[in-house]
VEXDREN-2710 file (C-alpha; in Angstrom, 1 decimal):
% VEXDREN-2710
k/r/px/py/pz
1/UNK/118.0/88.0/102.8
2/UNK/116.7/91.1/104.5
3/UNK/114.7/94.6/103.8
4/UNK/114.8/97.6/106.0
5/UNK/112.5/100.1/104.8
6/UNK/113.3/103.7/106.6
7/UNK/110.7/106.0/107.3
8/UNK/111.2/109.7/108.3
9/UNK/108.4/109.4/111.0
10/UNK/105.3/108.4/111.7
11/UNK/103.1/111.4/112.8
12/UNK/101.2/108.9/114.8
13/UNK/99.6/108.0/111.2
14/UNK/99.2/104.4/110.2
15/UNK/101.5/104.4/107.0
16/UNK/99.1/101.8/105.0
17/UNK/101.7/101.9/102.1
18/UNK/104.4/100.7/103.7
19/UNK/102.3/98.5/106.0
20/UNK/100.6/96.6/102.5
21/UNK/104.5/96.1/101.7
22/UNK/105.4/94.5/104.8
23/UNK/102.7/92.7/105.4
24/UNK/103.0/91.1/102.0
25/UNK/106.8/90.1/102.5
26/UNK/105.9/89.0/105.9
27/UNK/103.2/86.3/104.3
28/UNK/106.1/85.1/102.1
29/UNK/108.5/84.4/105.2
30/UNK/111.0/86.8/104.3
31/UNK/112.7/89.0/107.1
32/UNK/111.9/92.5/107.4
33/UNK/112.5/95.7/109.5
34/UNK/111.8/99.1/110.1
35/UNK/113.6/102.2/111.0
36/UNK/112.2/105.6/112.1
37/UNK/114.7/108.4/111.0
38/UNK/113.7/111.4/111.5
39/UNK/115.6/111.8/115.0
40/UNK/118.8/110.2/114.1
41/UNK/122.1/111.6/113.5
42/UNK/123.7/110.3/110.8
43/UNK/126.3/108.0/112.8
44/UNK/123.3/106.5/114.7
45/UNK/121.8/105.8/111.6
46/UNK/125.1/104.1/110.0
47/UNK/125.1/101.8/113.4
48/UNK/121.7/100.6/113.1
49/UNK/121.9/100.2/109.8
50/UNK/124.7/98.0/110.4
51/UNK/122.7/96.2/113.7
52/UNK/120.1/95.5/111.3
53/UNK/122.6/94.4/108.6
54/UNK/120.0/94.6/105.3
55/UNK/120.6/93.4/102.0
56/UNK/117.4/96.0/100.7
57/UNK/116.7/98.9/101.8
58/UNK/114.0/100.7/100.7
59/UNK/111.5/103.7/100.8
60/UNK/108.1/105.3/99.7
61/UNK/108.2/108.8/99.3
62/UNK/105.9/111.8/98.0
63/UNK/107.7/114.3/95.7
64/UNK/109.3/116.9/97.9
65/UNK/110.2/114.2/100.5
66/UNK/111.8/111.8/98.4
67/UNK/115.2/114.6/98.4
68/UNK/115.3/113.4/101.7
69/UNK/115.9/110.1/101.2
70/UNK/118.0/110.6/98.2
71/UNK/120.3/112.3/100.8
72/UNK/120.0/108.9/103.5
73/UNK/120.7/106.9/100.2
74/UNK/123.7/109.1/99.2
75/UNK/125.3/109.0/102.9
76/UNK/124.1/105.2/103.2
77/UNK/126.0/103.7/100.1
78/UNK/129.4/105.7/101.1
79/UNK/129.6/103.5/104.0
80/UNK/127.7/100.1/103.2
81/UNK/127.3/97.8/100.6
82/UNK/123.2/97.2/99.8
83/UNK/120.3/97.4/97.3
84/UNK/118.2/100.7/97.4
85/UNK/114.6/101.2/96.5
86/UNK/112.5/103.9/96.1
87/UNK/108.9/103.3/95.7
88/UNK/105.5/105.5/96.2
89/UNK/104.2/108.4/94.3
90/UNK/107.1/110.0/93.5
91/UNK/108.9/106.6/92.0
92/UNK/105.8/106.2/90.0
93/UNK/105.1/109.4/88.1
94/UNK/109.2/110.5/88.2
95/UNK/111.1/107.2/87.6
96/UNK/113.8/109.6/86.3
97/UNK/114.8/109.7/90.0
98/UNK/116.9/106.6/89.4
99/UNK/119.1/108.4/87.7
100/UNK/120.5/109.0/91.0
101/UNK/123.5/107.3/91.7
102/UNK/122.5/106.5/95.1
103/UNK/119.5/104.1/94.0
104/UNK/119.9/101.3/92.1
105/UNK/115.8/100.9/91.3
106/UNK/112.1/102.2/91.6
107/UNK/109.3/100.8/91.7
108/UNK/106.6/102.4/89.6
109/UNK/102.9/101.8/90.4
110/UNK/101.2/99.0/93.0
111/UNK/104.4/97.4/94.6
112/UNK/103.2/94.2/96.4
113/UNK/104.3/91.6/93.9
114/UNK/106.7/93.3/92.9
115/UNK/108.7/94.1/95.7
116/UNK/108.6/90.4/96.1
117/UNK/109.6/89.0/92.5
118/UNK/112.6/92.0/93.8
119/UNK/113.8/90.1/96.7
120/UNK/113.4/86.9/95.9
121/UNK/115.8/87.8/93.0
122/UNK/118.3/88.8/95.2
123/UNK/117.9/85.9/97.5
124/UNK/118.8/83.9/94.4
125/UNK/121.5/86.2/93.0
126/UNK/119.3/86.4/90.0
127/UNK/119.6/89.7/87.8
128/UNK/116.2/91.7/88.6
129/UNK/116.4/93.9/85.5
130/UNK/113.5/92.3/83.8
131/UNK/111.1/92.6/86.6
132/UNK/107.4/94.4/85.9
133/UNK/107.1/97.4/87.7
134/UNK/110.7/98.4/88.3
135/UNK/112.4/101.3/86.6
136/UNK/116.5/101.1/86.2
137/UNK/119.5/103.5/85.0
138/UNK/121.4/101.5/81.9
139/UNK/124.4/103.3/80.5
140/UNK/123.2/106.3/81.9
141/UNK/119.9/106.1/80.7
142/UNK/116.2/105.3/82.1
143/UNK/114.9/102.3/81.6
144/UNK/111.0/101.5/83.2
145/UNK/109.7/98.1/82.7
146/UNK/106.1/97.7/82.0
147/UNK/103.5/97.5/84.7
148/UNK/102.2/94.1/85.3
149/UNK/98.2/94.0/85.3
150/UNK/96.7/95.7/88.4
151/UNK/95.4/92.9/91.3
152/UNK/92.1/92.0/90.4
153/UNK/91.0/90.1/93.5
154/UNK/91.5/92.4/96.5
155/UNK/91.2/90.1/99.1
156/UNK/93.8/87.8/98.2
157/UNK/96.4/90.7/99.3
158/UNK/97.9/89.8/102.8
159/UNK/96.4/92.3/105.3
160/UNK/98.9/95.3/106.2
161/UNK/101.1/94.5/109.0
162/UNK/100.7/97.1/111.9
163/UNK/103.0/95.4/114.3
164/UNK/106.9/97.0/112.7
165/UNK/105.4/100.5/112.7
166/UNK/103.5/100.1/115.9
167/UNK/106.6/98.9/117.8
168/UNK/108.4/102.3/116.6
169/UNK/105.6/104.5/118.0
170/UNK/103.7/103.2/120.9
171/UNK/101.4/106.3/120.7
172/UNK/100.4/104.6/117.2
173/UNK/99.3/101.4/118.7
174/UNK/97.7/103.0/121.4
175/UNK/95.3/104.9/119.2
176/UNK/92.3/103.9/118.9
177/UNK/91.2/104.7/115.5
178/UNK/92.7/102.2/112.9
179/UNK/93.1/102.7/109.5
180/UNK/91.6/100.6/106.6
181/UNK/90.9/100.4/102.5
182/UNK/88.4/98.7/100.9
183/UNK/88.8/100.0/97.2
184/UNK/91.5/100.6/95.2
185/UNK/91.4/102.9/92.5
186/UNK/89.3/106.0/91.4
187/UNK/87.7/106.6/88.2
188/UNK/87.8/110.4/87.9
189/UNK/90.1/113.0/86.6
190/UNK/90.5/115.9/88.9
191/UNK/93.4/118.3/87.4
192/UNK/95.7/117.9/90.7
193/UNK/95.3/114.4/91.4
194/UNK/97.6/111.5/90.1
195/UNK/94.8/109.4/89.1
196/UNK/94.6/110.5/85.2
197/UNK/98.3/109.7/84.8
198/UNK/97.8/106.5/87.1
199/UNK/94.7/105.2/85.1
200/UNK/96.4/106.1/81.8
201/UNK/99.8/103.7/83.0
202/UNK/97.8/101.1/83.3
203/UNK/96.1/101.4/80.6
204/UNK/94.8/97.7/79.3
205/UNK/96.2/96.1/82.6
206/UNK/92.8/95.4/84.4
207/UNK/90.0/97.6/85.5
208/UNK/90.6/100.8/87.4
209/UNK/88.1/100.3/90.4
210/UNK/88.8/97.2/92.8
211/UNK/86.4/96.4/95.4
212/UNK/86.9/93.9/98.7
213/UNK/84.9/91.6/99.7
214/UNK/82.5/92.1/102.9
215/UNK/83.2/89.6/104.2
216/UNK/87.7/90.1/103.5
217/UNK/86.9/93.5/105.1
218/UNK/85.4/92.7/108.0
219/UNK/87.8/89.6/109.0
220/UNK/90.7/92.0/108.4
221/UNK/88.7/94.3/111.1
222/UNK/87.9/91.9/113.9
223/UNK/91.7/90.6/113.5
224/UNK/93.0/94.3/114.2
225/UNK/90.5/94.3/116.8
226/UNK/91.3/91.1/118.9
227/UNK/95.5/92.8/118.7
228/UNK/95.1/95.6/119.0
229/UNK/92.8/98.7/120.8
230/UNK/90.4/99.7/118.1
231/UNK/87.5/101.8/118.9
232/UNK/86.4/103.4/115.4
233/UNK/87.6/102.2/111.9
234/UNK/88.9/104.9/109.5
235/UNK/88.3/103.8/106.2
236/UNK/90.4/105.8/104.0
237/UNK/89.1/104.8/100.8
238/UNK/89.1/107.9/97.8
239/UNK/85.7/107.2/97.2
240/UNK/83.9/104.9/99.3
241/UNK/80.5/105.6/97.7
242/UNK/82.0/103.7/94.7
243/UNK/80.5/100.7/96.4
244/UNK/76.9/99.9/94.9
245/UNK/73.8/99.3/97.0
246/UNK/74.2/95.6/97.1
247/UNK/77.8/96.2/99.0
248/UNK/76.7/98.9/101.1
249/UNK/73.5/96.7/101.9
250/UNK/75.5/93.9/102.8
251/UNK/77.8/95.9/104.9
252/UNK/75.0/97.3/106.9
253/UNK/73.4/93.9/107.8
254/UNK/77.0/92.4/108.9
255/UNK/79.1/95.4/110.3
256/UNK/76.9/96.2/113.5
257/UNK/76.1/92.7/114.4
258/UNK/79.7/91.4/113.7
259/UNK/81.7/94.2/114.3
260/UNK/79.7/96.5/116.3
261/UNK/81.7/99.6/115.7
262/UNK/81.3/103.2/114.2
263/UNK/83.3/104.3/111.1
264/UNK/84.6/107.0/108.9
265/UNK/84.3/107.1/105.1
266/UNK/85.3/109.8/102.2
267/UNK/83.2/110.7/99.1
268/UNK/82.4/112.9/96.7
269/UNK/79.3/114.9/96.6
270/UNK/77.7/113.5/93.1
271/UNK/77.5/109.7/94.2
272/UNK/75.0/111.0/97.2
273/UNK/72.1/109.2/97.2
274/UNK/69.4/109.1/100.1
275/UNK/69.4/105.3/99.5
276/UNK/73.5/105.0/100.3
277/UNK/73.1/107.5/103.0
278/UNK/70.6/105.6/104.5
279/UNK/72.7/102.5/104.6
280/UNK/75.6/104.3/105.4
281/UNK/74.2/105.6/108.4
282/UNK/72.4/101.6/109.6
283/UNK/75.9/100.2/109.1
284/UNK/77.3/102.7/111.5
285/UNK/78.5/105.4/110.3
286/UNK/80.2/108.2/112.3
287/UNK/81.1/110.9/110.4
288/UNK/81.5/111.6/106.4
289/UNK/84.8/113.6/104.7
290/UNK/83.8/115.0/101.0
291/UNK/85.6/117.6/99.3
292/UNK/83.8/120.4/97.6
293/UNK/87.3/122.3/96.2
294/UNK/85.6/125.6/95.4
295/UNK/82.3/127.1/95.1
296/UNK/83.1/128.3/91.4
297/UNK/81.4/126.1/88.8
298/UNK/83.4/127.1/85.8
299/UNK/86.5/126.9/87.4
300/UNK/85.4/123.6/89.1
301/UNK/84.7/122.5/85.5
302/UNK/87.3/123.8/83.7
303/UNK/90.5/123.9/85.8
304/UNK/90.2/121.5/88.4
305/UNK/88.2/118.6/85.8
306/UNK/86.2/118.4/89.3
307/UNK/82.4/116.3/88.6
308/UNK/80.7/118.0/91.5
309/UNK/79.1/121.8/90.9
310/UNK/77.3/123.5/93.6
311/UNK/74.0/121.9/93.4
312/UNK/75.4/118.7/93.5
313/UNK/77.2/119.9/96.9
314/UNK/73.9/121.5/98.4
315/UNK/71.7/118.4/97.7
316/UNK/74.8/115.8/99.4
317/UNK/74.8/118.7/102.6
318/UNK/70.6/118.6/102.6
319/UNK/70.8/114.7/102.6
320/UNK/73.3/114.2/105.2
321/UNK/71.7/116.4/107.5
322/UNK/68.3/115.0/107.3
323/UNK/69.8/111.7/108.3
324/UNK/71.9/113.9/111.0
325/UNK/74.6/112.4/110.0
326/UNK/78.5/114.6/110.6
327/UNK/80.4/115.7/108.3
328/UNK/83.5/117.6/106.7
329/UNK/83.9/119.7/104.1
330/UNK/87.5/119.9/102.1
331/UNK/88.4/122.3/99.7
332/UNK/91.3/124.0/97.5
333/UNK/92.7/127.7/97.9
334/UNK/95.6/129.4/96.2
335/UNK/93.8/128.3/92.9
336/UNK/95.4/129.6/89.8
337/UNK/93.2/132.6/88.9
338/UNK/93.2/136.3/88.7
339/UNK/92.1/137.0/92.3
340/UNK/92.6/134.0/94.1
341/UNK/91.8/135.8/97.7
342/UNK/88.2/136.2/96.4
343/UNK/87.7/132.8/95.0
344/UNK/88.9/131.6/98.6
345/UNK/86.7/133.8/100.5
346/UNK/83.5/132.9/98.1
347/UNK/84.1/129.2/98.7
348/UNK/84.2/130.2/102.7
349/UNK/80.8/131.8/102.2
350/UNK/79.4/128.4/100.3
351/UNK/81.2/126.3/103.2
352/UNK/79.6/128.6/105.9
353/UNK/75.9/128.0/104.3
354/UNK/76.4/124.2/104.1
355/UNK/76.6/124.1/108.1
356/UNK/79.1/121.6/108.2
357/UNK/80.6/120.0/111.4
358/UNK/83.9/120.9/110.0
359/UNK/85.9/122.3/107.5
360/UNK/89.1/122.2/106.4
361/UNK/90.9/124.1/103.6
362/UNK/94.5/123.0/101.3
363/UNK/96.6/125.4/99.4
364/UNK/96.9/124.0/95.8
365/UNK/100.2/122.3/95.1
366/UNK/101.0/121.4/91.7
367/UNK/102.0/117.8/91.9
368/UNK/105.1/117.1/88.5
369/UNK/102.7/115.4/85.8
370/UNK/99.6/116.2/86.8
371/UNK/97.5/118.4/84.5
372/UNK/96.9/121.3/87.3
373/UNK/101.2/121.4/87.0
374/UNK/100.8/121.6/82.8
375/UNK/97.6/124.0/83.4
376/UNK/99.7/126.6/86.3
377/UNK/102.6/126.5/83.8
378/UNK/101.4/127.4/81.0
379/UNK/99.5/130.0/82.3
380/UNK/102.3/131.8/84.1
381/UNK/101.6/131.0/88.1
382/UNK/104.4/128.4/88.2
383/UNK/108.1/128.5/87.2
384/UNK/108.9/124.8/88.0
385/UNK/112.8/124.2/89.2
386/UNK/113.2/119.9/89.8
387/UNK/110.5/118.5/90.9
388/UNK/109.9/118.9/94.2
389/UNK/113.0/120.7/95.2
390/UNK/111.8/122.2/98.0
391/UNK/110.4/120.1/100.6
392/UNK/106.7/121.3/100.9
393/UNK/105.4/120.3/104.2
394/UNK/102.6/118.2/103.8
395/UNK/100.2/120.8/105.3
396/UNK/101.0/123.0/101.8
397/UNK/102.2/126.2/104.6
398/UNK/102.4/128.3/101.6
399/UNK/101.5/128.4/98.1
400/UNK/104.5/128.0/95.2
401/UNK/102.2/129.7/92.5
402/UNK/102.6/133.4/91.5
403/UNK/99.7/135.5/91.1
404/UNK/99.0/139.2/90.0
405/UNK/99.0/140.6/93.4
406/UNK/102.2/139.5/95.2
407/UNK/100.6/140.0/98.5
408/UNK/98.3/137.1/97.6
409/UNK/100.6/134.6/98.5
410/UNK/100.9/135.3/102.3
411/UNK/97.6/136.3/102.7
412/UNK/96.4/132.6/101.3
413/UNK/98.7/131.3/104.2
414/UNK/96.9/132.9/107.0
415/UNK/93.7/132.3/105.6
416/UNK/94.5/128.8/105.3
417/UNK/95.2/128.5/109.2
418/UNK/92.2/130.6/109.7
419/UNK/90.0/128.5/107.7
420/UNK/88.3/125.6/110.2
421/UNK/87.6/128.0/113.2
422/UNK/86.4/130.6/111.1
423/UNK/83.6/128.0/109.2
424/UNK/82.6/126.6/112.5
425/UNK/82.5/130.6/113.8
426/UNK/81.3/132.8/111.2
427/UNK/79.3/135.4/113.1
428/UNK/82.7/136.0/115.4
429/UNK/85.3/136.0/112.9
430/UNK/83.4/135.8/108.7
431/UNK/83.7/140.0/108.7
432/UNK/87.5/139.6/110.3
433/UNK/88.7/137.8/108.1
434/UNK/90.2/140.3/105.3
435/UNK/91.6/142.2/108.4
436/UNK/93.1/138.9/109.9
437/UNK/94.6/138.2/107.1
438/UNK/96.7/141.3/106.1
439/UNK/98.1/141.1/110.0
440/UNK/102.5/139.5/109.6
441/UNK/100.6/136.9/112.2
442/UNK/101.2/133.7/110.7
443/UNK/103.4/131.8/113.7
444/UNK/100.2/132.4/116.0
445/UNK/97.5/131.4/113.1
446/UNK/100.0/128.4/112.6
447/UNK/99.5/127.6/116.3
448/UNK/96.2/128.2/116.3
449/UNK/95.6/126.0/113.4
450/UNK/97.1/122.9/114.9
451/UNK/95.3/123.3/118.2
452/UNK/91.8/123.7/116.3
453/UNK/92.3/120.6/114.0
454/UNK/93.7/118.5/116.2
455/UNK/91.4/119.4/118.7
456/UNK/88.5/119.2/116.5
457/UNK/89.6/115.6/115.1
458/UNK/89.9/114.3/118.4
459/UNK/87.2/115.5/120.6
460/UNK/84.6/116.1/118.3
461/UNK/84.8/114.4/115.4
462/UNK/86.4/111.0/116.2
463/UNK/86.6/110.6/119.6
464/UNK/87.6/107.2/121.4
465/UNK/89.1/106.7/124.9
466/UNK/92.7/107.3/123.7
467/UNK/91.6/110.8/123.3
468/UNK/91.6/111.6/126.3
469/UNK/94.1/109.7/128.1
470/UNK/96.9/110.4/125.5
471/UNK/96.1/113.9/124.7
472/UNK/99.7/115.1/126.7
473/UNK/101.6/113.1/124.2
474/UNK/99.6/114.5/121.7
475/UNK/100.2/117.9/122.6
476/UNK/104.0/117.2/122.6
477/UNK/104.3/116.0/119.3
478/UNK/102.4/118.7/118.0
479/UNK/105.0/120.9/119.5
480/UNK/107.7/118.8/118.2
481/UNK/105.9/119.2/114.5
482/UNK/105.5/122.5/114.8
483/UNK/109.1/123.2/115.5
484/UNK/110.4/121.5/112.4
485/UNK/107.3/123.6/110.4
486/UNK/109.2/126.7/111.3
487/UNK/112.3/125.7/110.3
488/UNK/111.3/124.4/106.7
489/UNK/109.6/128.1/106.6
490/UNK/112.7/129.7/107.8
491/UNK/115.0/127.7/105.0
492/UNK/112.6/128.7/102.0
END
């Protein structure tokens, strides 16, 4: 018995979903491979899909991608006989997806256990239509199986396996910044974020917010570190204030002496404290992500369900820079309002006071069953076709609302690319800006957006070795990306 999971490509990002999954199968002995499509043909992917001869294949996809692997699927089962998954965020809040001929099941919520109650079914040419978490068609119809209850204990989850995806892209493995979790779950609400439907799913199944141990963290850390190059640790938790001070004061007293190396965490602005700040920045702490999504209270409050208003933002910015510590700020533009150019621009102007080291800006997309996609509906800035139709790019290039002014939507676009330069370089460009942005320049702002995050990311903000000595290959893949940007523009 054997799984192949396909993955478009990597984008030289660790892919912790699927690495969880195959880590987990991989602790249970069972044989498992990878495939990297995006460059393939479709005969070259029929031959080595029959080289790796699978009896599952499956996939995690985000709504919008997931249409590309429903095609793979649909080409896949005309010429081979095997058992087709689809798990991730689309799986979970559509499930309806299975109504596609070419899958056979999804997986709906956290798929460790049961990906491997799934293939340990098939090993035994049991039926797997009972399973918890798996969603089927029957007669036509949906059928989802309940959730089982969410892991408790955290560190009894294998650690992700890196070494699949790594051997696909040695540029991966050769980074130097690796990729971990330490929580699972959020507790909050925001109007465009999955969590409320997630939290509500399961619902009576365990508690929301799972913490690691210390101690499981840090021995999943030194073993990346003794395999692989590892420089600085990206922790890539939602909400990594979430911790308490006991946690955070226990990771400061281990992390330097037993790990010795610098680290990047996400939060949000309310949980700042000058306490966890303080032991944020003794345990090593390089630079800090927190998104601020706009400078507008009331809509803050009322559209997005976002905790954090603007005094909560300035006090998290004063603390930070009193314990000179670097950060980001994140935000949201194309929001669904009357004149969402000037709600952009005044959330600039907040950015701009807040002297961050960077800043980076999203265009809204209204994610199927989340309550910004009930909100933009009702409201009139979204005619919704199936979800995720069209492929969005995962850099949002354009906004899919309509507003009152139908130059809006362009205008967000440039301003989107504009948007990091422009914070760190307000007294060059700030009074530009409304001129830049009515200029048909959005191929060169593209460009220059690329050049300026990527850049940014990896010479100023999280900078290692492998920085420098793969910033050619870099570059190249960049270009590559870029390419295949323009084209999804072109096709809209």
């Amino acid at each position: 018995m054997k799984t192949l999971f396909l993955l478009k490509e990597t984008m030289v990002m660790e892919r912790m979903g699927l690495m969880y999954l195959i880590g987990a199968l991989k602790k249970r002995g069972k044989a498992v491979d990878i495939l990297v499509t995006g460059a393939m043909t479709r005969d070259k992917l029929i031959a080595a899909v029959k080289e790796a001869a699978p009896d599952l294949i499956a996939v995690s996809a985000m709504t919008g991608e997931h249409n590309y692997y429903l095609s793979l699927f649909a080409h896949l089962k005309k010429h081979l006989a095997f058992f087709s998954l689809m798990g991730g965020p689309h799986a979970t809040f559509s499930p309806e997806v299975v109504l596609n001929d070419c899958l056979d099941a999804v997986c709906v919520g956290e798929g460790e256990d049961a990906l491997l109650d799934l293939v340990e079914a098939l090993e035994r040419g049991a039926s797997p239509r009972s399973i918890p978490n798996l969603a089927f068609r029957e007669g036509g119809a949906l059928h989802v199986n309940p959730p089982r209850p969410l892991v408790d204990d955290l560190d009894r989850i294998p650690f992700p396996d890196r070494d699949l995806i790594y051997s696909r892209d040695r540029l991966l493995k050769r980074d130097r910044i690796k990729t971990f979790f330490t929580i699972r779950g959020c507790p909050y609400h925001c109007a465009y974020c999955f969590n409320e439907r997630f939290n509500e799913m399961y619902r009576g199944k365990g508690r929301v917010v799972r913490i690691r141990s210390v101690e499981n963290f840090i021995a999943e850390v030194n073993e990346v570190r003794r395999r692989y190059p590892t420089e600085l640790l990206s922790i890539y938790d939602d909400n990594f204030l979430l911790h308490d001070v006991p946690w955070l004061e226990e990771l400061a007293e281990k992390l330097p002496s037993r790990v010795g190396l610098p680290f990047i965490v996400n939060f949000i602005p309310t949980l700042v404290t000058e306490e966890k700040i303080r032991l944020l920045k003794k345990a090593g702490v390089s630079y800090i992500e927190m998104a601020l999504e706009t400078a507008d209270d009331e809509i803050n409050r009322d559209i997005l369900k976002r905790a954090p208003l603007r005094k909560d933002i300035e006090e998290a910015a004063r603390i930070l820079h009193k314990f000179k510590i670097r950060f980001q700020v994140d935000c949201l533009i194309g929001l669904p309002v009357e004149d969402p150019i000037g709600n952009a621009l005044r959330t600039m102007d907040f950015e701009i006071s807040l002297r961050p080291t960077f800043a980076l800006a999203n265009i809204l997309y209204p994610y199927p069953k989340t309550p910004i996609h009930r909100y933009v509906v009702e409201n009139g800035f979204f005619s919704p076709r199936d979800a995720g139709s069209t492929q969005m790019d995962f850099t949002r290039n354009y906004s899919v609302l309509t507003f009152p002014d139908p130059r809006a939507k362009e205008k967000l676009a440039r301003l989107h690319k504009l948007w990091g330069v422009t914070v760190s370089h307000p007294l060059l460009l700030r009074r530009l800006i409304p001129f830049l942005i009515s200029l048909p320049l959005l191929k060169l702002y593209t460009y220059i957006f690329w050049a300026w995050h990527g850049l940014s990311y990896r010479f100023r903000l999280a900078t290692t070795s492998s920085s420098y000595r793969d910033f050619p290959h870099y570059v190249a893949k960049l270009f590559s990306f870029l390419g295949r940007i323009e084209k999804d523009d072109d096709a809209r």
